[in-house]
N, C-alpha and C positions, 0 to 999 in steps of 0.2 A: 116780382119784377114785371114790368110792364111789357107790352106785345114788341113797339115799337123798342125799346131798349134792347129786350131779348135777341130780336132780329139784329140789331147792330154790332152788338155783343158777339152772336153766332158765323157774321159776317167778317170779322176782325178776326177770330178767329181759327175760318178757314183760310185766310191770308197768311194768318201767324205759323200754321199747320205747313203750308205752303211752303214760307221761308224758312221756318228752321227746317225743312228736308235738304231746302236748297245747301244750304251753311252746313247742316250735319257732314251731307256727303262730302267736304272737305277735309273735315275732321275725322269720317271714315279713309280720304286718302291720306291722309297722316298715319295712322296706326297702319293701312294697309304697306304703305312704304318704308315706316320706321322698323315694321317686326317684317317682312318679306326674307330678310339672310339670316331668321332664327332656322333650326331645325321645325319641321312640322307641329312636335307633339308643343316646345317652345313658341313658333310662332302662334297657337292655339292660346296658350297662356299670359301669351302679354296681350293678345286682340282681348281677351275675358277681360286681364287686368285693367286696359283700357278703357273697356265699356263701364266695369264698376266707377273708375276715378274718371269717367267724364258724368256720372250720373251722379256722384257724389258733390263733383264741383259746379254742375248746372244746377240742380236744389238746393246747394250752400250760396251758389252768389243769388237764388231768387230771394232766400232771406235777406240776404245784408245789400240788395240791391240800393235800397234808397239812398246806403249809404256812396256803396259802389260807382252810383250816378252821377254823384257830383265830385270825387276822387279822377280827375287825370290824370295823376302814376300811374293808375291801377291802366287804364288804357293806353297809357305812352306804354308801359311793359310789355303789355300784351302785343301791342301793333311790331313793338322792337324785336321780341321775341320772334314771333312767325316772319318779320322781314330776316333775320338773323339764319332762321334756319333753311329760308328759300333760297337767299344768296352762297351760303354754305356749301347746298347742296348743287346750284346749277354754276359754281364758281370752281366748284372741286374737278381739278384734270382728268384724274383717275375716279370714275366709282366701279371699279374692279370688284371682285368677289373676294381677294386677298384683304383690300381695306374696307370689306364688309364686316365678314370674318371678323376683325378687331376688334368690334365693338359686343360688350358681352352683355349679358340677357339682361340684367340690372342696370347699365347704363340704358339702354334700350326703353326700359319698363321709367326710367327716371326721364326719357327723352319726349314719352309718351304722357308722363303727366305734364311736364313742362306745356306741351302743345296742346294738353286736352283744358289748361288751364286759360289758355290764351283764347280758344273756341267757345269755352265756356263763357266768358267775360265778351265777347262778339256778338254771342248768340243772345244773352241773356239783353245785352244795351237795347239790341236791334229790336227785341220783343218789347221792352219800356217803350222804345220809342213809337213803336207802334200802338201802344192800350192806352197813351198817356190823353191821348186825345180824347179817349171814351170820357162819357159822363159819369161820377159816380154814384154809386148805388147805395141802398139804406143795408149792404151787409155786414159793414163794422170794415176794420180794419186789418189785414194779416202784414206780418212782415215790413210794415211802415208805408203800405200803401192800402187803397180801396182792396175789398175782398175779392170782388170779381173781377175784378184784374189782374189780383193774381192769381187767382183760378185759373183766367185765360191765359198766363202765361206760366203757369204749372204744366198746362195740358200740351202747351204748345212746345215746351222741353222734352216732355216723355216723346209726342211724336219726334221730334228731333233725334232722342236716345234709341227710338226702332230704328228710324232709318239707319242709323250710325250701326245697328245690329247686324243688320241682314245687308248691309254695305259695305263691310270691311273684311269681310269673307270674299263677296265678291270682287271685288277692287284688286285684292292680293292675286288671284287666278288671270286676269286680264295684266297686271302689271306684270305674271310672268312670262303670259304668253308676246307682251308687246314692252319690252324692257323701256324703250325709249318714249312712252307714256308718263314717264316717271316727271321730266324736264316739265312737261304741260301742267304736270299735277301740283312740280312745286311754285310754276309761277300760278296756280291757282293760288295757292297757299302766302305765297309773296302779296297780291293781290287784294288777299283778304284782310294782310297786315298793313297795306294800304288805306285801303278803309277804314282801318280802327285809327288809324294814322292820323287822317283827315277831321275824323270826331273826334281826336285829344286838342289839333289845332282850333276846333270852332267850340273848344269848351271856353264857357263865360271866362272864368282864370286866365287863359293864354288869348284865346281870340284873334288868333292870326286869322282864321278862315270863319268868315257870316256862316252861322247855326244854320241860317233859314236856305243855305246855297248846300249845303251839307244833308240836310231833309227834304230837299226841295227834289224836284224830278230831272231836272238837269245834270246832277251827279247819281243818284239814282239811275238815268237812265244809263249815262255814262259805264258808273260801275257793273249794272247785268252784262251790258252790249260785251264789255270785255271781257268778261266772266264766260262767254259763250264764244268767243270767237278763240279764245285760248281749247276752250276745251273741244270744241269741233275743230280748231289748227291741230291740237294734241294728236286727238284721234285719225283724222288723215293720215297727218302726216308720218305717222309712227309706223313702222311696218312689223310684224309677226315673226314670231320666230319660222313660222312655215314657209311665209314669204319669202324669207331669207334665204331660206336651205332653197326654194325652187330658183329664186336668182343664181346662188352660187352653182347651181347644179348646169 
């Protein structure tokens, strides 16, 4: 491969590296809020379960992405799904510990595929859309695209799959310490289903929204800005369980 290719290749990337941490860590607060009212040794067991079936469904849709790409089911589902479970949760009067409780470790481990599929199918678009612009290479073909491209976006899923590692552990300790972090996390999660929202309406098939307004930096920028003022309003504004106790004291 040539110096200059290499270099653009290695640049893409680190951008791709970049954004699936960004997109993981959502998908780490999923698993960290859907398994949070397991018992400990339980909530351990659906976070593992969850990291297997999101590494199983981000290397299954990088194979069948070509297909994937041009299917808007596949992303009207996806987008439906995560807006379904954001309103669910910030619509719900009670999220008491009694109607935690309810929910048992298999609905739980079934709630966490549902969502780690929906991230999967986010993460995986968002990475096409990023390599599709590379030139291709003389490495032949994998999975119905250029080889090095999906190299790059083999690699750019594993990082993805650490952050979501060493991120759903943590996630769960901060969500217990600051309960009402939960709300900011699910309109993260709303948000994200937004966006898939928005690329089912500018797929060629439906076309309600211009491709090029959807790729372009104007929604792009749109979408970070919000993405970051939810999760710095999140964090503010939530107060600590220690907080609390020193208020009521």
């Amino acid at each position: 491969m040539e110096l200059t290719l290499l270099l653009e290749y290695g640049w893409v990337l680190i951008i791709l590296i970049c954004l699936e941490g960004l997109l993981s860590a959502d998908n780490a607060l999923v698993l960290a809020i859907m398994s949070k009212h397991l018992p400990k040794e339980q909530q351990k067991k659906a976070i593992n379960i969850g990291l297997l079936l999101a590494f199983i469904f981000r290397i299954g849709a990088i194979f069948i992405i070509s297909y994937l790409f041009h299917v808007w089911q596949v992303q009207a589902v996806g987008a439906a799904y995560l807006i379904f479970i954001s309103l669910k949760h910030l619509l719900k009067k009670d999220h008491g510990e009694n109607d935690k409780k309810g929910k048992s470790y298999r609905m739980t481990v079934a709630q966490i595929a549902l969502a780690d599929i929906a991230f999967a199918v986010d993460s995986i678009l968002a990475a096409v859309a990023l390599v599709l612009a590379l030139p291709d290479t003389p490495m032949g073909n994998i999975g119905g695209m250029d080889g090095a491209k999906f190299i790059v976006i083999l690699l750019g899923a594993i990082a993805g799959l650490i952050v979501i590692r060493f991120a759903a552990g943590y996630f769960v300790k901060v969500l217990t310490e600051r309960p009402n972090l939960e709300t900011a996390a699910m309109l993260l999660v709303g948000w994200v289903g937004v966006k898939l929202l928005m690329h089912t309406l500018a797929h060629p098939a439906v076309h309600i929204i211009s491709h090029e307004f959807v790729e372009g930096p104007i929604w792009n920028t749109i979408f970070w800005s919000v993405m970051l003022l939810i999760a710095l309003g999140g964090w503010f504004l939530s107060k600590g369980k220690t907080e609390k106790n020193d208020e009521a004291n």
